[in-house]
C-alpha positions as CSV (number, residue, x, y, z in Angstrom):
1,X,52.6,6.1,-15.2
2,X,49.9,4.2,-13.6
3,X,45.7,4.0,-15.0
4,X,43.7,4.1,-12.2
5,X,40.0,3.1,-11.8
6,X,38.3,6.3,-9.9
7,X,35.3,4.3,-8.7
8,X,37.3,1.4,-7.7
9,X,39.1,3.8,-5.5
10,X,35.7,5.4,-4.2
11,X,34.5,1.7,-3.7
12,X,38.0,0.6,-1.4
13,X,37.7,3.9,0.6
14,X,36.9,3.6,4.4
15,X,34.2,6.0,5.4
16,X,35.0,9.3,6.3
17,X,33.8,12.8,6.9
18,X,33.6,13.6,3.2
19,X,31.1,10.7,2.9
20,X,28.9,11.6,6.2
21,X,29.0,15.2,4.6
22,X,27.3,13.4,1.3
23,X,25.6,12.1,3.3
24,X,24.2,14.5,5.2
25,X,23.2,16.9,2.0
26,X,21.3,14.2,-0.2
27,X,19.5,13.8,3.4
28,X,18.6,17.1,3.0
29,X,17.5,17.3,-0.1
30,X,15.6,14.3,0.1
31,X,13.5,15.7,2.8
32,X,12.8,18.5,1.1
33,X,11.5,15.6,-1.0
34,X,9.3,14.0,0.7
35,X,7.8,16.7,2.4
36,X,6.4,17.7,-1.3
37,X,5.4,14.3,-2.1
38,X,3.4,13.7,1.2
39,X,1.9,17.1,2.3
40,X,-1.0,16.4,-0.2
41,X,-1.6,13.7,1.7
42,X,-2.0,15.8,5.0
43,X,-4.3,18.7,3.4
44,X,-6.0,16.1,1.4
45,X,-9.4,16.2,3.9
46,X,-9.9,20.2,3.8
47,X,-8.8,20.4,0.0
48,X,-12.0,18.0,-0.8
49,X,-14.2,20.3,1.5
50,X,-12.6,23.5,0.7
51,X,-13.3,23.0,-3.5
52,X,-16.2,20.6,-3.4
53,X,-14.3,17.6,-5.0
54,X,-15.3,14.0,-5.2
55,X,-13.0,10.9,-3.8
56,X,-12.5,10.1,-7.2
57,X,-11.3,13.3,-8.4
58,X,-9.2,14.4,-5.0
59,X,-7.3,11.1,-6.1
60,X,-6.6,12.3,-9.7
61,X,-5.5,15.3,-8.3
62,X,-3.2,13.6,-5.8
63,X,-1.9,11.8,-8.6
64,X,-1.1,14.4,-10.8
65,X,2.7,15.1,-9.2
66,X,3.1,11.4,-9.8
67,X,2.6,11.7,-13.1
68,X,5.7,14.3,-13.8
69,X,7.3,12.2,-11.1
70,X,7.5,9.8,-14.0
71,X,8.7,11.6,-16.6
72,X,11.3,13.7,-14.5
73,X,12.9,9.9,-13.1
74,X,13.3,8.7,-16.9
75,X,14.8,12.2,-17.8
76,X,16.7,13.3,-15.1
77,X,19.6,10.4,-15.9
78,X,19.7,11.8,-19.6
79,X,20.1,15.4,-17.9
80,X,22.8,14.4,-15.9
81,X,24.8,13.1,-18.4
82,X,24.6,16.0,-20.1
83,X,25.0,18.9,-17.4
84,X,26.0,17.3,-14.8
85,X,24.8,15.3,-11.9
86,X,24.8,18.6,-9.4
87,X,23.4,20.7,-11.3
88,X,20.3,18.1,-12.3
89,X,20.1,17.7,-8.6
90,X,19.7,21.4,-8.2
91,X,17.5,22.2,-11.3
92,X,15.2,19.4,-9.8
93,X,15.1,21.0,-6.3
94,X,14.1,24.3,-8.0
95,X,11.0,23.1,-9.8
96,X,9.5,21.2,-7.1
97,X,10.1,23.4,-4.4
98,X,8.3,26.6,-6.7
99,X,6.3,24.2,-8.0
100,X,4.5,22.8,-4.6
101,X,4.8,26.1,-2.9
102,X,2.6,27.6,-6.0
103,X,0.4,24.9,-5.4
104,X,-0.9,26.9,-2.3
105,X,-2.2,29.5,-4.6
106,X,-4.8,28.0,-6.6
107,X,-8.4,27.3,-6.0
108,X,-9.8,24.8,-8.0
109,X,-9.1,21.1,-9.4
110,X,-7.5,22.2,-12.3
111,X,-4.8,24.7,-11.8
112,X,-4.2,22.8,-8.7
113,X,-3.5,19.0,-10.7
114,X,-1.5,21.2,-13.2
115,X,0.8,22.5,-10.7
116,X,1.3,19.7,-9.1
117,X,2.2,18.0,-12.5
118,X,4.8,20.4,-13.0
119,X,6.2,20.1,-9.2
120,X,6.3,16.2,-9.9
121,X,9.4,16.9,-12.3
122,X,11.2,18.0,-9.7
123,X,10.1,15.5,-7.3
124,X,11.0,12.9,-9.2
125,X,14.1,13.9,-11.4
126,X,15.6,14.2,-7.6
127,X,15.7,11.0,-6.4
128,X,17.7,8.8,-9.3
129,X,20.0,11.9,-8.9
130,X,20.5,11.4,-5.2
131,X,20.9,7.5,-5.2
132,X,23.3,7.0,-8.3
133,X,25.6,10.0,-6.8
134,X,25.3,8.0,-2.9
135,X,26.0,4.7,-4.5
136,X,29.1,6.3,-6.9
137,X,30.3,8.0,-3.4
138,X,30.0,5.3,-1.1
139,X,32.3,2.7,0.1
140,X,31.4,-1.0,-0.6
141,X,30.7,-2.1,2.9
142,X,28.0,0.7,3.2
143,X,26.8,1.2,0.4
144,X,23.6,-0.1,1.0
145,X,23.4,1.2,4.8
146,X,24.6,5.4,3.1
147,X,21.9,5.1,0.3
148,X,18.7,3.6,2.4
149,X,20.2,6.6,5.5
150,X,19.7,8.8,2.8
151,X,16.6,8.0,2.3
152,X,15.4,8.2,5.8
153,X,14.8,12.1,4.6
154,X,12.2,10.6,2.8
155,X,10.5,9.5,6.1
156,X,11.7,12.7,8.0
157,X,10.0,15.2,5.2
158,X,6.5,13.3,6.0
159,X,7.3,13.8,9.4
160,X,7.8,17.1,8.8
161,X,4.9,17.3,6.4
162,X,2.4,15.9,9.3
163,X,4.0,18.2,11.5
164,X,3.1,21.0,10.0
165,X,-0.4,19.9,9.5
166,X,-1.6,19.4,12.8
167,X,0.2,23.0,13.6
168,X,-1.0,25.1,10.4
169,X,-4.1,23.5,8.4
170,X,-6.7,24.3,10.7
171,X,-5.7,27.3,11.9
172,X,-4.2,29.2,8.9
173,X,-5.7,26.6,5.9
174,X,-4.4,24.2,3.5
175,X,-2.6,26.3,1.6
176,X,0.0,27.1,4.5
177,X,1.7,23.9,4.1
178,X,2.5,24.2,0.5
179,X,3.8,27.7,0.9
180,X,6.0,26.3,3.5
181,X,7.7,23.8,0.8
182,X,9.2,26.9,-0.9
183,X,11.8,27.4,2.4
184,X,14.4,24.3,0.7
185,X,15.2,27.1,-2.1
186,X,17.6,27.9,0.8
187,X,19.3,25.1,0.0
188,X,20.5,25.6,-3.4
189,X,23.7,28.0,-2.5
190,X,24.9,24.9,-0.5
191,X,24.3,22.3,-3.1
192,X,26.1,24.4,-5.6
193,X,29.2,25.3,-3.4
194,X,29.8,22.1,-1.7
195,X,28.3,19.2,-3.4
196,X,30.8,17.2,-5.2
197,X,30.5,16.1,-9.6
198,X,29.6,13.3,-10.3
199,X,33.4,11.2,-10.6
200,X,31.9,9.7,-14.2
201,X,31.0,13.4,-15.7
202,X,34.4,14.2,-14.2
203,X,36.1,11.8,-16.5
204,X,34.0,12.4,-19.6
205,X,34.6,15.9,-19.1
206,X,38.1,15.9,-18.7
207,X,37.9,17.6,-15.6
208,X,40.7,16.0,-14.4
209,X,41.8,18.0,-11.6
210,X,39.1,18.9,-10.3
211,X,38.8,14.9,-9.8
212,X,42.3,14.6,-8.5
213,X,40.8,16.6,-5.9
214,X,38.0,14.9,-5.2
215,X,39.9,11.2,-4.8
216,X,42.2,13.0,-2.5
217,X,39.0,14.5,0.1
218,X,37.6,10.4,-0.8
219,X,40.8,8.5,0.2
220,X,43.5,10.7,1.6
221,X,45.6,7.5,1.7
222,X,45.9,6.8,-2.0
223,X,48.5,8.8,-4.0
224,X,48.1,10.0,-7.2
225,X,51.1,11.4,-9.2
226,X,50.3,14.1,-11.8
227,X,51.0,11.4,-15.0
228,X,48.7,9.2,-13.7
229,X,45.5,8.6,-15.9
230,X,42.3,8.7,-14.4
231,X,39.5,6.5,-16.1
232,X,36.1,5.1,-14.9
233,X,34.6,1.7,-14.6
234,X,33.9,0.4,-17.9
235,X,31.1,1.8,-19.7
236,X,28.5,-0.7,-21.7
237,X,28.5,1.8,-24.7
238,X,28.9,4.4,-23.2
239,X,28.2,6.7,-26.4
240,X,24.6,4.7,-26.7
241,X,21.4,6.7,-27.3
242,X,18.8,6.7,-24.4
243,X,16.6,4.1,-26.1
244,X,19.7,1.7,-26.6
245,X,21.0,2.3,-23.0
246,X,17.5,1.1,-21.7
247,X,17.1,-1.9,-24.2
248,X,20.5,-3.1,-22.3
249,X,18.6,-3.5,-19.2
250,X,17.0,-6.1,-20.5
251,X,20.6,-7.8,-22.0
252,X,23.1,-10.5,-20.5
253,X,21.2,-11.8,-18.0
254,X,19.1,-8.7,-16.8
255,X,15.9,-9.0,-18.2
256,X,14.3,-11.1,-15.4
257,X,16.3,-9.0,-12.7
258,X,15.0,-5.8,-14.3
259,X,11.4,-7.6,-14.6
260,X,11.5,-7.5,-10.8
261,X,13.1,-4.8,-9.6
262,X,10.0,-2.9,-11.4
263,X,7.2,-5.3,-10.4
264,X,8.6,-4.7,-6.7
265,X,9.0,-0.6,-7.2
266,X,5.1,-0.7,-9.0
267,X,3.5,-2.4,-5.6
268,X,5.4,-1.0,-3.0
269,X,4.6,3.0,-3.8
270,X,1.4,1.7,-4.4
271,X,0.9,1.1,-1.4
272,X,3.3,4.1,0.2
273,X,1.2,6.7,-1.8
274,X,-1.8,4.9,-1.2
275,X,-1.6,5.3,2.4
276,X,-0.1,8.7,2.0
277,X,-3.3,9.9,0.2
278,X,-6.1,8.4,2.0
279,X,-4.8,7.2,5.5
280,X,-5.9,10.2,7.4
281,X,-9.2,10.4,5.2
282,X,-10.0,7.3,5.9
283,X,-9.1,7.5,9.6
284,X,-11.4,10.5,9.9
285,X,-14.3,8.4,8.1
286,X,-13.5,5.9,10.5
287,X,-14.9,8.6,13.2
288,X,-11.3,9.3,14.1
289,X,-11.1,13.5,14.7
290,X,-9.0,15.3,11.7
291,X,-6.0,15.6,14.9
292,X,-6.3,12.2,15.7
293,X,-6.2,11.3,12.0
294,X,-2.8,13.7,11.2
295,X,-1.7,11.6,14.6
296,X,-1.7,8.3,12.6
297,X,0.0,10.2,9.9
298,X,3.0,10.9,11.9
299,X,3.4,7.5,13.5
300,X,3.2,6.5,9.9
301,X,6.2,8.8,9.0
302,X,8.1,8.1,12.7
303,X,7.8,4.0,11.4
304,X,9.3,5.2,7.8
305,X,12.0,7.0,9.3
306,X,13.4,4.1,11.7
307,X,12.9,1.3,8.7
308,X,14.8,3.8,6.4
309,X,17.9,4.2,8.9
310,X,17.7,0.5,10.0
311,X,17.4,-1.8,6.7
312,X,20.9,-0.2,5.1
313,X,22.7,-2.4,8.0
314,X,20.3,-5.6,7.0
315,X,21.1,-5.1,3.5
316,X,24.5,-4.7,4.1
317,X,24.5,-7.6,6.4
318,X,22.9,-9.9,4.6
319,X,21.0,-10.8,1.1
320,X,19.1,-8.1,-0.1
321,X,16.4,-9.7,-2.1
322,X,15.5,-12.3,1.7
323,X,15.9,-8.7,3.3
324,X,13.3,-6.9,0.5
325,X,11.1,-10.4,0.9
326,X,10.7,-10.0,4.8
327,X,10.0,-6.6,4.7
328,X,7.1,-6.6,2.2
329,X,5.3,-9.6,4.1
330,X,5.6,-7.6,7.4
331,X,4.0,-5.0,5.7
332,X,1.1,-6.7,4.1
333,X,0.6,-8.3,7.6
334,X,0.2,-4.6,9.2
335,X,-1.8,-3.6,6.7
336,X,-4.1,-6.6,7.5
337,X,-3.7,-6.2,11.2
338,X,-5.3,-2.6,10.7
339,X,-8.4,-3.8,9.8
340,X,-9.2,-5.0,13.3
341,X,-10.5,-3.2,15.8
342,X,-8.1,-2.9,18.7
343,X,-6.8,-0.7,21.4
344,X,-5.5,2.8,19.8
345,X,-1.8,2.3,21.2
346,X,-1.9,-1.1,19.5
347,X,-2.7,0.7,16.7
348,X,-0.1,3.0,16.6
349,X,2.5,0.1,16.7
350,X,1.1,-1.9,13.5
351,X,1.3,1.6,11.6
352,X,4.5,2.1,12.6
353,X,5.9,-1.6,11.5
354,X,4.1,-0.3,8.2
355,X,5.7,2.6,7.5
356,X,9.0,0.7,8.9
357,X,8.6,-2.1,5.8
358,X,7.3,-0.3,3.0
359,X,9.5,2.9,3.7
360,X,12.5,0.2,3.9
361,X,11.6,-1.9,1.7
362,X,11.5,1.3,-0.9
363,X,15.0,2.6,-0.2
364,X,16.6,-0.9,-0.2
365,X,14.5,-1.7,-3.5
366,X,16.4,1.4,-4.8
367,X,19.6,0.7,-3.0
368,X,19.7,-3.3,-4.7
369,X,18.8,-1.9,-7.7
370,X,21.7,0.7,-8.1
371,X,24.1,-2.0,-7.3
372,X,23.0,-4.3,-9.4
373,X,23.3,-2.2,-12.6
374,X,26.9,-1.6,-14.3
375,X,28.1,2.2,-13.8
376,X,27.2,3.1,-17.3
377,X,23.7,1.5,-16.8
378,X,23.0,3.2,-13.1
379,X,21.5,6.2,-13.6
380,X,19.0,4.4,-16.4
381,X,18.7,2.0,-14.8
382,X,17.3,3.4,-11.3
383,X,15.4,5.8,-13.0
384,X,13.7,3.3,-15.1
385,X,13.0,1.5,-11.7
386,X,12.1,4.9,-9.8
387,X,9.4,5.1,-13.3
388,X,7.9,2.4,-13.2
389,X,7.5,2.6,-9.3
390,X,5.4,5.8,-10.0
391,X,2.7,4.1,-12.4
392,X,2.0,2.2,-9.1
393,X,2.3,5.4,-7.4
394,X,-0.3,7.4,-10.1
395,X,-3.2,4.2,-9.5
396,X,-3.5,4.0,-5.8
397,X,-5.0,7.3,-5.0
398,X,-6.6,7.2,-8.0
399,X,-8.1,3.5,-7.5
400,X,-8.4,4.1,-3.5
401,X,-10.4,7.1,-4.2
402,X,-12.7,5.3,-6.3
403,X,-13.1,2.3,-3.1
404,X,-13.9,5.2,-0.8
405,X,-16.9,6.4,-2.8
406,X,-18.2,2.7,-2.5
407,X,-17.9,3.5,1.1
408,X,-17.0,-0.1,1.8
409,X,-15.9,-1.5,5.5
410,X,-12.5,-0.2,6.5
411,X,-10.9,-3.3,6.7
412,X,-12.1,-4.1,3.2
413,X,-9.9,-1.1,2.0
414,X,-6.9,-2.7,4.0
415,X,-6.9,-5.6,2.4
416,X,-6.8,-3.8,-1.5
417,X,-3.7,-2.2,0.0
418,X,-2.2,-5.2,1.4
419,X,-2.0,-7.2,-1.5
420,X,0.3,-5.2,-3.6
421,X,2.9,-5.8,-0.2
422,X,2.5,-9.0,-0.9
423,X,3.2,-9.4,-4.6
424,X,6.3,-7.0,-3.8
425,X,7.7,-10.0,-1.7
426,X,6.9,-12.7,-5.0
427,X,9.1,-10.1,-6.9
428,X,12.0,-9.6,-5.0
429,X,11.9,-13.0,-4.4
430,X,12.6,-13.4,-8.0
431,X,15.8,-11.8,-8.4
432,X,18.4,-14.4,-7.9
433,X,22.8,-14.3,-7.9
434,X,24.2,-15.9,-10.7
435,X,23.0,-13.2,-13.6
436,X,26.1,-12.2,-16.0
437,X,25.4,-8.9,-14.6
438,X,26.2,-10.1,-11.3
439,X,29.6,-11.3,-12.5
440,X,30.3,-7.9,-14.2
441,X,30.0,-6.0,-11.3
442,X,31.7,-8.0,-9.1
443,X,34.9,-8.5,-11.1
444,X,34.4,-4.6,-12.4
445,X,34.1,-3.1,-9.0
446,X,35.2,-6.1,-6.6
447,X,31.2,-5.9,-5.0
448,X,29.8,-8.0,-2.8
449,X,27.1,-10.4,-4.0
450,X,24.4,-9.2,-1.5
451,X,22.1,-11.1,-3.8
452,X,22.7,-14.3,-3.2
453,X,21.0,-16.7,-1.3
């Protein structure tokens, strides 16, 4: 009779086709994602023209997703432990996908910001869902590289998002691109059938095989007799309420850490949805035509998309936090470079290394964070990271709506946004090896100290 850790299995497995088809679903989903967070963003213009709003108040109703954004990443870990990560992962993709498709059917400021509140659940219940189930999947060595490809969806759904817009909003109206969001209910049979539990709701449960099963489609190379017991990585009290699971963030060694990791996910979605709001607006106020202005959207998205696929192998490769450090400061220096008036091909290129470094920098942010937290601590711990992220997330359209009603120079605007990139760099900065919770994980799960210097 043998005890066997399951994740320290799942962390010693070579990478196989049952992680690339993980892979491939949370990619999925996560498009589905981020076409619902950023498809305001593309029928921001016509919404203000269509129901007479102010800059101010388009921004609050841009905002208004992030606000259940919030709430759903600080519950969704709670609802996972309870019910299971798959079927938090599906109840998520429910809401937001009837949530932003419903969006398309109202008609004023209101009932529109309401919706969207309620669509933002969803949204952003999803995402702690996806990383902490990439991250328990995942081999060691790409870890980083499977949770930041993951992400990439993220970049592909505002692809997919701009898209759309140049091919539907001034043809068929705004409202075509939110009833379009409603097609990833398609999805949910799939997610059901062949998405995999959660291995540490597998144990709790007693589900145990089911989860001889699962390490066998993992690591076909291990054996596992039928007296063997199957435990998890050890837990940090496990039986803890919510508010005593987060206080332990802040515990042996991971206050400062945990500081960071939320200064860093405040700033950078500050200046992802800031950019996803009002880029095209303020593009088309730069006497840009709406086409031309969706155009810059896209490249914005096309940038996001190859940061998101590239930065896993940097972060894998090399320290995270010197990884998460260059990336911000690239990105505040495109941001700055866009204030200058230049050639539009040059322009294309500096909003492409934008959305390269802040849509990197996000996923790794989330990638480091997930590895730096104990197993029992994960899911908390991300979410609470994921939260905080979307405070940063609810201010800049807010705040950038409010600078475009002073009508001030465009390059004055791209300066506000830049900042934020830079103070994201300080952060992660900030975050050094040597933390007790460091130590934990790498003598719990034999990690890799991708932290140090």
């Amino acid at each position: 009779m043998r005890q066997l850790d399951v994740h320290a299995i799942a962390s010693d497995a070579k990478f196989n086709r049952f992680h690339a088809f993980i892979l491939f679903i949370c990619t999925l989903v996560i498009v589905a994602d981020g076409y619902d967070i950023l498809v305001v963003g593309v029928a921001l213009p016509l919404i203000v023209r269509d129901m007479g709003v102010t800059p101010t108040q388009a921004g609050v109703m841009a905002s208004a997703s992030v606000f259940g954004m919030m709430i759903g990443a600080v519950l969704s870990g709670s609802v996972a432990d309870l019910v299971g990560r798959r079927r938090a992962m599906v109840a998520c993709l429910a809401v937001f996908s009837v949530g932003t498709a419903a969006a398309g059917l109202t008609h004023d400021a209101v009932s529109f910001s309401v919706i969207r509140f309620v669509a933002g659940l969803g949204i952003g219940g999803v995402m702690p869902c996806v990383i902490t189930q990439m991250t328990e999947f995942s081999p060691r060595t790409t870890r980083a590289t499977m949770v930041t490809a993951s992400f990439s969806g993220f970049a592909m759904g505002g692809i997919v998002a701009a898209l759309s817009g140049k091919a539907l909003v001034e043809t068929y109206g705004w409202p075509s691109v939110f009833f379009a969001a409603a097609l990833p209910l398609l999805l949910i049979p799939f997610v059901i059938r062949l998405m995999p539990e959660s291995m540490a709701y597998l144990v709790k449960s007693r589900r145990l095989d089911e989860l001889r099963g699962l390490l066998r489609r993992i690591d076909s190379s291990v054996l596992i007799e039928a007296d063997d017991i199957l435990v998890g990585a050890i837990e940090i009290d496990g039986g803890a309420q919510e508010h005593s699971r987060s206080r332990q963030l802040f515990l042996e060694g991971r206050a400062m850490a945990t500081s960071m990791f939320w200064l860093a996910s405040f700033m950078c979605l500050f200046v992802i949805y800031g950019l996803a709001a009002w880029l095209v607006k303020m593009m088309a106020n730069a006497g840009y035509s709406l086409g031309s202005a969706l155009t810059f959207a896209l490249v914005l998205n096309i940038g996001a998309l190859i940061g998101s696929v590239s930065v896993g192998r940097l972060g894998d490769r090399f320290s995270i936090r010197w990884v998460l450090f260059g990336l911000y400061l690239l990105a505040a220096f495109g941001i700055l470079m866009l204030s200058f008036k230049m050639p539009q091909p040059w322009l294309y290129i500096f909003i492409a290394i934008v959305g390269a470094a802040t849509y990197g920098g996000q996923t790794l942010t989330f990638a480091c964070a997930a590895q730096f937290y104990p197993l029992a601590l994960r899911s908390i711990g991300v979410g609470w990271t994921t939260a905080v992220g979307r405070i940063g997330a609810i201010a800049a359209p807010i705040l950038l709506g409010m600078l475009m009603t002073l009508r001030l120079p465009l390059e004055q605007n791209f300066v506000v946004v830049a900042i934020p990139a830079v103070l994201a760099a300080i952060a992660v900065s900030q975050i050094r090896s040597g933390h007790r919770a460091l130590n934990d994980a790498r003598s719990t799960h034999k990690a890799v100290d991708r932290f140090a210097p």
